[in-house]
N, C-alpha and C positions, 0 to 999 in steps of 0.2 A: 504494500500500500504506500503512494508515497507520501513521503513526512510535512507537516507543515514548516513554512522558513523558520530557520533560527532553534527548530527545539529535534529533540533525539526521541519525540513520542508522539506517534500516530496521533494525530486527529486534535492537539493541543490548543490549536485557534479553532477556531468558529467557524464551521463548512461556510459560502455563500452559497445563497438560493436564489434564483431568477427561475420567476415564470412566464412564457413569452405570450399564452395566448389569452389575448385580451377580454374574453367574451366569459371566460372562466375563472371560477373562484376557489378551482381544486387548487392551484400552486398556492393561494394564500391558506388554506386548513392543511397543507401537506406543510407549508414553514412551520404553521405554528404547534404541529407535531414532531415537528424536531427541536424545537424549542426556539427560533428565530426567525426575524423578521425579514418579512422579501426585501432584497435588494431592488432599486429602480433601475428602470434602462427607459430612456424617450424612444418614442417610433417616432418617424417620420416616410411616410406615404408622397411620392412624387409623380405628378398628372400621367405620365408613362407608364404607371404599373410597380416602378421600382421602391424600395423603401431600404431604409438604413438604421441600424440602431446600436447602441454599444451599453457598456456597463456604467453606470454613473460614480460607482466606488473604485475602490482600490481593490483589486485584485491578488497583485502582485503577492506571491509566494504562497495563497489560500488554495483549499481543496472547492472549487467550485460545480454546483449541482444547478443543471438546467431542468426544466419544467417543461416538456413538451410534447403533446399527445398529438400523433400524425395523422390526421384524420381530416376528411373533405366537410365542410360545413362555414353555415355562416356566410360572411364575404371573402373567405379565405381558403382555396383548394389543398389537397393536399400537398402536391408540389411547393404551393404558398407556403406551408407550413415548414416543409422539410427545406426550403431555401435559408428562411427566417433563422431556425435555428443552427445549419450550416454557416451561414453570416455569423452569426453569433458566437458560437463557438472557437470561428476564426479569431474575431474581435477577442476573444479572451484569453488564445496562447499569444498572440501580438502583446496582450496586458503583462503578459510574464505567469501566468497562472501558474500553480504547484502544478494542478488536474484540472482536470475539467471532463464530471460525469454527465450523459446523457438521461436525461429520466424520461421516459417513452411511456405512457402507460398504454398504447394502442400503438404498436408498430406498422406502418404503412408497408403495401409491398407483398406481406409475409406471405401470401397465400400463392406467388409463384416463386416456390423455392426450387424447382429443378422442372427441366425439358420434358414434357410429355407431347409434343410432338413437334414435328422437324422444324428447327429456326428458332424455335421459342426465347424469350428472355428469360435469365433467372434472375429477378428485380428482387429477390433476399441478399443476395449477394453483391449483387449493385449499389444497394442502398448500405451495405457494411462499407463497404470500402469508398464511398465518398464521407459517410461520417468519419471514418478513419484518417481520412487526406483532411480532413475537416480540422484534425488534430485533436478528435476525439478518444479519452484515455478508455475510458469505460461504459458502457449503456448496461441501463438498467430498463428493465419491457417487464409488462405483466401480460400473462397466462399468451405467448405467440402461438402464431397457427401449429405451425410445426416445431420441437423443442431442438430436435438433431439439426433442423438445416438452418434455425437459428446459431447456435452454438458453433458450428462448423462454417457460416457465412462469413467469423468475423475473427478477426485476428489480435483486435484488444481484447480487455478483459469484459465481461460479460457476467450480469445479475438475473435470472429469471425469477421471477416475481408470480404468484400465482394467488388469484382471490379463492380459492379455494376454500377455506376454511372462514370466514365471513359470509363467503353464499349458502355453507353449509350449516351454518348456524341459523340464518335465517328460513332455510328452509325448513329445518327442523322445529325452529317456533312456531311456523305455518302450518304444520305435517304434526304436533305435537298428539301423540295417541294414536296414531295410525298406523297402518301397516304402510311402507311404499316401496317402487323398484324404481330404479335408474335406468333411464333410455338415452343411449346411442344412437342420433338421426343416422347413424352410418357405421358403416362394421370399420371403417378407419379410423372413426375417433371412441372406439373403446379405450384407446390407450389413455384417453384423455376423461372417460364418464368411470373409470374404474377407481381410480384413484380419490375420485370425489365420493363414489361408494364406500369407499373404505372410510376416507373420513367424516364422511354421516354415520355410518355405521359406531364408531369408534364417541362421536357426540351422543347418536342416539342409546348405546347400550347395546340395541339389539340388530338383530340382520336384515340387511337389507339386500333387498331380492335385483338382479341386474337383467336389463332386455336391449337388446340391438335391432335397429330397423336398416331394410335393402337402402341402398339410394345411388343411382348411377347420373353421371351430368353429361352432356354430349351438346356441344353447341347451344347450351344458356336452358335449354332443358333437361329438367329432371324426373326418372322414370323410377320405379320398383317399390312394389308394394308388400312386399314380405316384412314381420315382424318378430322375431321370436325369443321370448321371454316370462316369464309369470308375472300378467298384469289384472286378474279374475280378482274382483274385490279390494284392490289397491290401489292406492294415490300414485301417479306417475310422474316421475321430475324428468324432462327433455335437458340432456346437459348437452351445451356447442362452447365452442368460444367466443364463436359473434352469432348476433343475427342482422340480416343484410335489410333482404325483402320478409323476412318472415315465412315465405313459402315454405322452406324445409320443418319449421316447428309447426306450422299448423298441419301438414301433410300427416307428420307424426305422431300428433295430437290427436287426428282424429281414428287414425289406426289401433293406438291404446285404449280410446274406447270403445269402439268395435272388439277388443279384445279383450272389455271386463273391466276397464281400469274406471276409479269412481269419479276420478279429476284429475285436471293436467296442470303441469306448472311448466314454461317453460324456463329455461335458464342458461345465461351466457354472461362472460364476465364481459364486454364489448356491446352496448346499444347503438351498433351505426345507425339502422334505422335510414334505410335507401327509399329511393319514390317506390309506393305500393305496401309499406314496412305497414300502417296505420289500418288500413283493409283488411290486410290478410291476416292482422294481432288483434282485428275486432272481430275472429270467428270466435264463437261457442265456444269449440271443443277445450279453447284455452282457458282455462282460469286466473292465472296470472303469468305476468312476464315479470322473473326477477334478472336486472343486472347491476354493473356497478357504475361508477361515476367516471370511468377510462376516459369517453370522450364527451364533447359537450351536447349534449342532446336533443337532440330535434324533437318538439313538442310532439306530442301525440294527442286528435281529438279525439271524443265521443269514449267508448266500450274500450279502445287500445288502452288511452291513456289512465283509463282508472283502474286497469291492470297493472299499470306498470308498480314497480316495487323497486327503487333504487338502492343500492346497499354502498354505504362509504367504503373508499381506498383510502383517504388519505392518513389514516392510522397508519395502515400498514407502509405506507410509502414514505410518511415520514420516520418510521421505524428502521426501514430499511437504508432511509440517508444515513439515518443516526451511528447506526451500528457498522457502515461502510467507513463512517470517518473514522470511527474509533476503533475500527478492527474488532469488531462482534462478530457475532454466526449469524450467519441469514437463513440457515437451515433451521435453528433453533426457535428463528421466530417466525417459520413459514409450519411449526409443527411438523419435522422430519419427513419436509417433502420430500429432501432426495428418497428412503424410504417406502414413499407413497408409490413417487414415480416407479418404481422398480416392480411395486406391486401390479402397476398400470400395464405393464410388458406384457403380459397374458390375461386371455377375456374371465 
């Protein structure tokens, strides 16, 4: 980890923390859980498109932590986003910085990590390596698409971050006295809904039943209707890591109840919430959508929105600054996720 100027012990000054996007109030509830106050930085917006901005403090020799969730919304695309804080990052090894960490709570990109058909981009891999040229020391992402082509995209050091255990709590006060099974919209992301089984299970006391559903994508459409699992009499939790358009939770949604299940919850640590998200999260078969506060949220009217169930990061985000500047465990405060994950390797 490196040292701050002047002293012979991890993390001895005072991380700074800069959050860049303007329309959100996560960077300031993520400072004041690490226990400090956001730094300023001016924007300034030029009739061209272009915009500039730098650090209003001193820098020089501090471990500094950026706030930026790469996500399309607002007046600012994702591009916009990942420029902003690539500008910025610059601006702060120019400053002399000790570090300078990335905080991502929604990484852009993530979902082409490798070539599935001829020519294709791998933009995981694209986007490690301009943060890196950027003079990025370390990124910190919660719960990415994929965890290997993360970790393997990037050549600094690297935080994975999972809401795991706040989504699973929440569910469990929703679910309290019930029997329920965990669904998999996809037999690819068991590795991903098992691990959250184990730690509901592990809140709840007792066992909890797991189900996996077909799902094939082939040019923007998706087919397969197979489901198989014990959902006869139980509350069903749909775990993703995002939801876009919502198409894949309600598809599945209404599957488990065709299959017995008494209610559905869907759940994803990511609400992008794409055109058509509000429609398709106002079918029935849903009863609620829980996510977290990763990116900044596009309203939802009527039946969607009074589903929705937002659960806070920025405990955990500002835990995880904490404990980076000072050389803590991050496994220790993720509740022995590496652990989890290992359990996750098999359905």
């Amino acid at each position: 980890m490196p040292r701050a100027a002047g002293s012979d012990v991890p993390g001895e000054l005072e991380p700074v923390v800069f959050a860049l996007s303007p329309e959100s109030d996560l960077g300031g509830r993520v400072a004041a859980a690490v226990g400090v106050d956001l730094s300023p930085h001016p924007e300034r917006r030029f009739e061209d498109g272009e915009h500039r901005t730098r650090p209003l403090v001193s820098v020089r020799g501090r471990d500094v932590y950026v706030i930026e969730s790469l996500h399309g919304g607002g007046d600012l695309s994702v591009n916009d986003r990942l420029c902003r804080l690539l500008f910025f990052c610059g601006a702060l090894g120019e400053s002399s910085a000790a570090s300078v960490t990335a905080v991502v709570p929604y990484l852009c990109d993530a979902r082409k990590d490798r070539q599935t058909k001829p020519r294709d981009p791998v933009t995981t891999r694209y986007v490690a390596m301009i943060l890196e040229a950027a003079g990025v020391d370390r990124v910190m992402a919660l719960d990415v698409h994929d965890l290997a082509a993360f970790q393997n995209a990037f050549r600094c050091r690297t935080d994975h971050l999972t809401a795991r255990l706040p989504l699973a709590r929440r569910v469990a006060e929703r679910l309290a006295g019930e029997s329920f099974t965990v669904v998999s919209p996809d037999v690819g992301d068991v590795k991903r809904a098992n691990p959250f089984r184990v730690a509901l299970t592990e809140i709840v006391g007792a066992p909890v039943a797991s189900a996996f559903a077909e799902k094939r994508r082939s040019g923007g459409a998706v087919t397969g209707d197979l489901l198989t699992g014990d959902l006869e009499g139980r509350a069903a939790v749909i775990v993703d890591d995002l939801i876009s358009t919502g198409g894949t939770m309600t598809r599945t949604a209404r599957r488990c109840l065709d299959l017995g299940a008494t209610r559905v919850l869907a759940l994803a640590a990511h609400g992008v919430f794409a055109s058509g998200a509000e429609q398709a999260l106002a079918d029935p078969a849903l009863e609620g959508v829980l996510v977290t506060g990763s990116v900044e949220l596009r309203p939802l009217a009527g039946p969607a929105g009074e589903k929705l169930d937002v659960v806070s990061i920025a405990p955990l985000l500002g835990e995880a600054i904490r404990r980076a500047h000072t050389g803590g465990s991050l496994v220790e405060l993720q509740g022995s996720a590496v652990a989890l994950q290992d359990q996750g390797a098999a359905p």
